[in-house]
Each structure stands twice: as C-alpha cells, then as structure tokens.
VMD Tcl script that draws the C-alpha trace (Angstrom):
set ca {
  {0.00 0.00 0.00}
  {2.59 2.58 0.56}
  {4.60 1.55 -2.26}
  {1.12 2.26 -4.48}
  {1.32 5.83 -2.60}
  {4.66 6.36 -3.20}
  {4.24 5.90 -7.00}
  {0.73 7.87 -7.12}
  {2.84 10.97 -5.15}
  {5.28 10.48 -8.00}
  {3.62 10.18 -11.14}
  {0.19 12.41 -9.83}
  {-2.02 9.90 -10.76}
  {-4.05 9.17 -7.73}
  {-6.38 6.46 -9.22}
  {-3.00 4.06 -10.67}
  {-1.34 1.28 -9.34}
  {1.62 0.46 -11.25}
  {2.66 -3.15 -13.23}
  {5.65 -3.57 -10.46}
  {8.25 -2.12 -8.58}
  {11.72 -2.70 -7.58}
  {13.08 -1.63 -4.33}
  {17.08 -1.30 -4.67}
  {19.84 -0.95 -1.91}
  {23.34 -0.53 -2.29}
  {26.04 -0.21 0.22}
  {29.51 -1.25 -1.31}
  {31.55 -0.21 -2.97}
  {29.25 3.15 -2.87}
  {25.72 4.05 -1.12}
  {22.53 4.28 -2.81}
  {18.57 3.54 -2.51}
  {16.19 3.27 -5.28}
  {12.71 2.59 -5.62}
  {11.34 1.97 -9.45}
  {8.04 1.96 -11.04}
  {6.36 0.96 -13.78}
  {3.06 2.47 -14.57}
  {0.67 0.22 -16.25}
  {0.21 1.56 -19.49}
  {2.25 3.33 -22.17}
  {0.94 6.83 -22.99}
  {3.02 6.85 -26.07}
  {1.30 4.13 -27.47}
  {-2.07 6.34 -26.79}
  {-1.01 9.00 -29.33}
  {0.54 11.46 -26.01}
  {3.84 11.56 -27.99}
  {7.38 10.59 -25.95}
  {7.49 10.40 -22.89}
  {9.92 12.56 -21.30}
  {10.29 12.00 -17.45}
  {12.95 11.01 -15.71}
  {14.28 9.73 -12.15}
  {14.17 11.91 -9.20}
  {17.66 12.02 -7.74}
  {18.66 13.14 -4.24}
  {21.54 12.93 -2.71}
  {21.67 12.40 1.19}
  {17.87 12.72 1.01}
  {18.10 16.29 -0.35}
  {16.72 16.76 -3.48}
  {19.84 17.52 -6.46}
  {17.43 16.87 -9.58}
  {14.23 16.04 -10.84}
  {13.63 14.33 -13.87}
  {17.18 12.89 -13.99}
  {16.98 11.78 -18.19}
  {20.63 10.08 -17.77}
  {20.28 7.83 -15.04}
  {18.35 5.63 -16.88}
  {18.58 4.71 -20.98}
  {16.21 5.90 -23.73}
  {14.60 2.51 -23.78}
  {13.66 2.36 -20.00}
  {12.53 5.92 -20.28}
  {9.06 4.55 -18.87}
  {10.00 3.98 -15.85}
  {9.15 5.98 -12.81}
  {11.27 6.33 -9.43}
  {13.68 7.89 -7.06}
  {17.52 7.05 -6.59}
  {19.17 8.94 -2.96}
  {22.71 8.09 -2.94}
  {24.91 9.77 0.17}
  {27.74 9.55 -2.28}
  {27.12 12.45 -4.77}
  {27.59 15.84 -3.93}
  {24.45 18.04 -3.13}
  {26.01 20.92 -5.01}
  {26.03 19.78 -8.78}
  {25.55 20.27 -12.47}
  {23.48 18.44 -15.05}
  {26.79 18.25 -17.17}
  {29.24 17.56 -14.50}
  {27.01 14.85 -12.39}
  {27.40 13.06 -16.15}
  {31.25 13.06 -15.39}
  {30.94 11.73 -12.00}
  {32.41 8.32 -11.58}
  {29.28 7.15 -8.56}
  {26.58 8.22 -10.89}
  {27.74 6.09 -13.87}
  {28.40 3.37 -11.50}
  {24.39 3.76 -10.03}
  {23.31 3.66 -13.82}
  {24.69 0.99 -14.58}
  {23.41 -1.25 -11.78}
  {19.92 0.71 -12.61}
  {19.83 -1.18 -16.09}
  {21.47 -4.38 -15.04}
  {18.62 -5.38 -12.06}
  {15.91 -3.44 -13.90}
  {16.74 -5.74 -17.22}
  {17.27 -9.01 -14.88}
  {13.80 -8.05 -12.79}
  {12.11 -8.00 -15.99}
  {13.91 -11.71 -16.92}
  {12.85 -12.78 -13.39}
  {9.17 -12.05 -13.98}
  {9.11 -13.71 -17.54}
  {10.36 -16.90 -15.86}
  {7.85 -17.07 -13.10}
  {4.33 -15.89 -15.17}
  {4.54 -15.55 -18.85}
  {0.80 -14.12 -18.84}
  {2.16 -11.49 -15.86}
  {5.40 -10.87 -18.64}
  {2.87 -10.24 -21.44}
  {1.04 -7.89 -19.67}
  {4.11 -5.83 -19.95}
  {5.45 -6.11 -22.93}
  {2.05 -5.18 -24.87}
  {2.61 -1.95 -23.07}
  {6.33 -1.22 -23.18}
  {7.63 -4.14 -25.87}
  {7.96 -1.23 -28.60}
  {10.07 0.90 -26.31}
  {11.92 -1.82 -24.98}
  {13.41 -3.05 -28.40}
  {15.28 -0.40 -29.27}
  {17.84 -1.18 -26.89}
  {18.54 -3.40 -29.53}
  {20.44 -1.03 -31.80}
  {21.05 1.50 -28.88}
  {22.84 -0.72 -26.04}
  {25.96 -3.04 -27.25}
  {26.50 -4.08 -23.16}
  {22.98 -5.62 -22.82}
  {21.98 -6.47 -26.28}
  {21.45 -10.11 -25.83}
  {19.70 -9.64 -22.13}
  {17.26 -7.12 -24.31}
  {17.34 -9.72 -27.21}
  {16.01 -12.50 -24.53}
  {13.02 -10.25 -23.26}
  {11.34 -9.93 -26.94}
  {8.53 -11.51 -28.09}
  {7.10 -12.76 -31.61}
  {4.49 -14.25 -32.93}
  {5.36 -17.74 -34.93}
  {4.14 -20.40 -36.89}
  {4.45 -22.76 -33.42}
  {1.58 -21.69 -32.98}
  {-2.12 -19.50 -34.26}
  {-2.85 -17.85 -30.90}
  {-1.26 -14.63 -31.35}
  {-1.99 -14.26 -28.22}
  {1.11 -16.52 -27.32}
  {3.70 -15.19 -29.08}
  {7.08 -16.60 -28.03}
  {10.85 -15.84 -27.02}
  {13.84 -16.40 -29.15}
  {15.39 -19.11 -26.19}
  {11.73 -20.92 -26.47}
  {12.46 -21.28 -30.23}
  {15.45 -22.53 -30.51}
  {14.10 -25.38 -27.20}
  {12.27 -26.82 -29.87}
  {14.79 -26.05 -33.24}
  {16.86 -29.29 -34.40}
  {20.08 -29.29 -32.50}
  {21.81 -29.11 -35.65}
  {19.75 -26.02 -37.13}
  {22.17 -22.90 -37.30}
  {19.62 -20.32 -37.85}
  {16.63 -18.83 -36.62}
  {14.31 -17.71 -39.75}
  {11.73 -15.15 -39.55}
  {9.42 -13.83 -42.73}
  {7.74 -9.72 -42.29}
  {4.65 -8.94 -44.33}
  {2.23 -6.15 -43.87}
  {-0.30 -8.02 -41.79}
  {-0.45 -11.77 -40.28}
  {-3.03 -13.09 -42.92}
  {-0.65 -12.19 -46.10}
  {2.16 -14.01 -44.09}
  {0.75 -17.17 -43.54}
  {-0.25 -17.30 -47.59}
  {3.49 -16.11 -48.39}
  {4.30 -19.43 -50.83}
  {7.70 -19.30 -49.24}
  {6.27 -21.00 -46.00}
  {5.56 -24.13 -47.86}
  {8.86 -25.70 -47.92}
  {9.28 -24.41 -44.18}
  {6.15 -25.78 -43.05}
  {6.57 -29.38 -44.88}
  {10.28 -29.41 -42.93}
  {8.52 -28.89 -40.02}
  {10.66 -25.72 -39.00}
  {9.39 -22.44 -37.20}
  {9.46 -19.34 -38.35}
  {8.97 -16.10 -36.56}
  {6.19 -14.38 -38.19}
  {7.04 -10.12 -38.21}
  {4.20 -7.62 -39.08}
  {5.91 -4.82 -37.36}
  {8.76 -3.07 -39.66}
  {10.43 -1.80 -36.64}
  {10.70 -5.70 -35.73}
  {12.42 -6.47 -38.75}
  {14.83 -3.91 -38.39}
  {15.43 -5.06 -35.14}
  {16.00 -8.50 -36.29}
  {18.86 -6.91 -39.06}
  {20.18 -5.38 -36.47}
  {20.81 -8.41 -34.04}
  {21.98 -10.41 -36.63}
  {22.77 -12.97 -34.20}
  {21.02 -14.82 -31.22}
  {23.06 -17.62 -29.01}
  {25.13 -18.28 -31.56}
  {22.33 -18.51 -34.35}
  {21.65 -16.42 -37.61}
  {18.90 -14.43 -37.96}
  {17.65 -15.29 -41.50}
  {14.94 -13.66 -43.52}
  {13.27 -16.64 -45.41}
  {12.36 -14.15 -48.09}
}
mol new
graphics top color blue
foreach p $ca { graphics top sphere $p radius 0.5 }
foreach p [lrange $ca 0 end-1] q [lrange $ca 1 end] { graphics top cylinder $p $q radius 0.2 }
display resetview
C-alpha cells in the first residue's frame, strides 16, 4: 500500500497502481537507494507523444534533480522512481554529475537489475510478462540497436508471434524457439509482411512448413529492423526466409 502511494505521489495519478516495482539498496563499494516503477500503461502508445520524465535524484535525502533523463537509458525511459545516494555531492551540475564516476556506476546497476527483474518475472508468469510487454515491448526493443553491453539480455526479453503456434496471443521468445529447433539447425528464420493473414499465404512458407521448422512471423517493420540489427542470437543467424 505505501509503495502504491509512493508511485501515485510520483507520477500524480491518484487512481493508478503500477505493473511492479523494484526496491534497490546498495552499500559497497558506494551508497545508494532506489525505488522503481512501472506504470501500467504506455501513454506513447495512446497518441501522447514521448514520454519525457525522468528519475528523481537526491543525494543524502536532499533533493539535487528532478527528472534525472541520464540515469536511466532511452529505452527504459518509462519507468518511474527515485535514486538517494549519500555519495554524490548536493552541489552539482546536469553536465558535470554526467562526469561523476558514482553516478555512472548507479546507472549501470539501474539497467542491469531493472533488465534481470524484468527476466525474473518472464520466468515465473509468462501471462504477468505479457502484460508488460504489450505496453512497453515497442520501447523496450530499441535497446537493440542502442545498447551493445545488454543487447542479448534485451534480445532474450522480446517476443514474436510464430508459426508454433495461431494464438497470437502466445507469441514466443527467441530461447523458447530454438528449445524446440533441431540441434543441428544454425539459424533462426523469420518472414515480415504487412499483416499476419498475407504471411501465412506467403508461398515461401511451404517448404518451411513441410520441414517442419518455425518461423517467426514479423508484421511490425520496426521488428524487422530489429532482427537486421541483431543479426545474431546464441550463436544462431537471424535469416529472412524471403
């Protein structure tokens, strides 16, 4: 209940509980507390254009900045929160706090447990994961071309529909495709079209489908570009069947 309050005090929307949060404490090598929300649905999917909140940082509970756009990367720009660290000065800059060697540090544990929270909750409830990544999916993936450290973390959290299965409802992960690819299959294929229906009629599928090998079905252009981009998953080529 207070963590609902916290985030409604944050964000100003007193009717909204968010999708989760993550309450982070740090202590060595340096000092800092987070708490980080996610709201429940993305406004930039609405039509609101892009969202352009930040963190609020404090430092030894004194408020340094709101809004903090750098503690966090473009594609977790939806998240919500507040980072107090006792280790940055109170006295600061925008451009110097980007210089400072305990903010970079905090940033990058940000991403790392916000990116393995995110893993932790596809593992336990798909359906919970889902719920998620209808929202924020779109803004997730382009960490794909944007972040080199994380890429393959990022690469693990998407999700596609496939010719496993009709229920696009289910779409699935790259790891759950290659579970059920031949052991000695060295690429993952994948075939875009404008709309599911013209996919599934693409004459291309018929050799695919008599093999008995999936293939990722992409009506989103921004997927396939994704997919270019990656090139690679686990070791596997990303191949375009077109």
């Amino acid at each position: 209940e207070q963590y609902t309050k916290f985030y409604q005090y944050l964000t100003s929307h007193s009717d909204q509980e968010p999708l989760w949060h993550l309450h982070l404490s740090s202590d060595s090598p340096f000092q800092f507390h987070a708490v980080l929300y996610c709201p429940p649905s993305n406004f930039e999917l609405m039509g609101f254009g892009r969202v352009e909140h930040g963190l609020h940082l404090c430092a030894k509970r004194v408020l340094v900045q709101n809004d903090n756009k750098e503690l966090l990367p473009e594609y977790l720009r939806f998240i919500h929160g507040l980072v107090d660290s006792a280790d940055l000065p109170l006295n600061v800059s925008r451009e110097s706090l980007q210089d400072n060697t305990v903010f970079r540090k905090i940033r990058k544990v940000l991403v790392k447990r916000v990116l393995n929270h995110l893993e932790g909750i596809a593992k336990k409830s798909e359906e919970d994961y889902l719920k998620f990544y209808k929202q924020f999916g779109p803004v997730l993936r382009e960490g794909i071309a944007n972040e080199f450290e994380h890429r393959d973390t990022i690469a693990g959290l998407l999700r596609f529909t496939s010719s496993h299965s009709d229920d696009e409802e289910k779409p699935t992960s790259l790891a759950d495709y290659l579970e059920r690819a031949p052991e000695d299959q060295k690429q993952i294929y994948y075939i875009g079209g404008v709309e599911l229906k013209a996919i599934k009629k693409n004459p291309n599928l018929e050799i695919f489908n008599k093999k008995n090998l999936e293939v990722l079905y992409i009506t989103d252009p921004i997927d396939e570009f994704v997919l270019t981009h990656l090139m690679t998953y686990k070791e596997k080529q990303l191949t375009s069947i077109d």
